[in-house]
C-alpha positions as a LaTeX table, in Angstrom:
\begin{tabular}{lrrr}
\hline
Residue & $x$ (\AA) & $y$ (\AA) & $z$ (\AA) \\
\hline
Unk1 & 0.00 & 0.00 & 0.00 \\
Unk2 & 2.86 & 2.22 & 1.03 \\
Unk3 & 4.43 & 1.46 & $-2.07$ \\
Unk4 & 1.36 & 2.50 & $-4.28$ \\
Unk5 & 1.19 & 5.54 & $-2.70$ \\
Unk6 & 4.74 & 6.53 & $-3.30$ \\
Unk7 & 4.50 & 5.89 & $-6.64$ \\
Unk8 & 1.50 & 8.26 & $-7.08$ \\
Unk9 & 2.89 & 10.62 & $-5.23$ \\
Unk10 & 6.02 & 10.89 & $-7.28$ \\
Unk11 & 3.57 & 10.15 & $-10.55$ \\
Unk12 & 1.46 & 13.38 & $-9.60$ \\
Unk13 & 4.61 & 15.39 & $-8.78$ \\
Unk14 & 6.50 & 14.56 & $-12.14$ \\
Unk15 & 3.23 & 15.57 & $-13.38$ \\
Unk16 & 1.90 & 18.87 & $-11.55$ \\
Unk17 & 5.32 & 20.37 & $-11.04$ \\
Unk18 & 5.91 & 21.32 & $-14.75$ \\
Unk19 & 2.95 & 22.44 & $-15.08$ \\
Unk20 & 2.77 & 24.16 & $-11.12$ \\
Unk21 & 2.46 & 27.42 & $-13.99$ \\
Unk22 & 0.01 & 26.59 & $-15.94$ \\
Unk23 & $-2.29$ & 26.01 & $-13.54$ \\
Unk24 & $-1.94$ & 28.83 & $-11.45$ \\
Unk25 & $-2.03$ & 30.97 & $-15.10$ \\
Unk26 & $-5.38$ & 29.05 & $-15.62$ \\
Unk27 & $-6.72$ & 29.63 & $-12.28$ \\
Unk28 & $-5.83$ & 33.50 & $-12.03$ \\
Unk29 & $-7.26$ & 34.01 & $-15.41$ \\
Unk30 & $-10.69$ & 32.30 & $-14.99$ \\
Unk31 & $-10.82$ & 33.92 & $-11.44$ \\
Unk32 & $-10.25$ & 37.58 & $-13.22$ \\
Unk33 & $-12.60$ & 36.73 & $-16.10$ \\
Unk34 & $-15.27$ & 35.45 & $-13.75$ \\
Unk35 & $-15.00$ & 39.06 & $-11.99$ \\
Unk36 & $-15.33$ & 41.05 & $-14.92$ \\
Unk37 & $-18.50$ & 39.25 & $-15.95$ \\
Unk38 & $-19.53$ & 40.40 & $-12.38$ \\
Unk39 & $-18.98$ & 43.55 & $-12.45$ \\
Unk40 & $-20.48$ & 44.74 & $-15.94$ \\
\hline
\end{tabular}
């Protein structure tokens, strides 16, 4: 189980830290576009 976990965790950091980024780029900019809409 351990083991599994490890793996993941190193499978979802090979994975996320690349792109650590473009998420936060994707996350700021649907965040800003969400409060435009709100404020027209």
């Amino acid at each position: 189980m351990k083991e599994k976990i490890q793996s993941f965790g190193r499978f979802l950091s090979g994975m996320v830290m690349p792109n650590i980024g473009a998420f936060i780029a994707c996350i700021v900019v649907s965040t800003y576009a969400e409060w435009m809409d709100a404020r027209r």
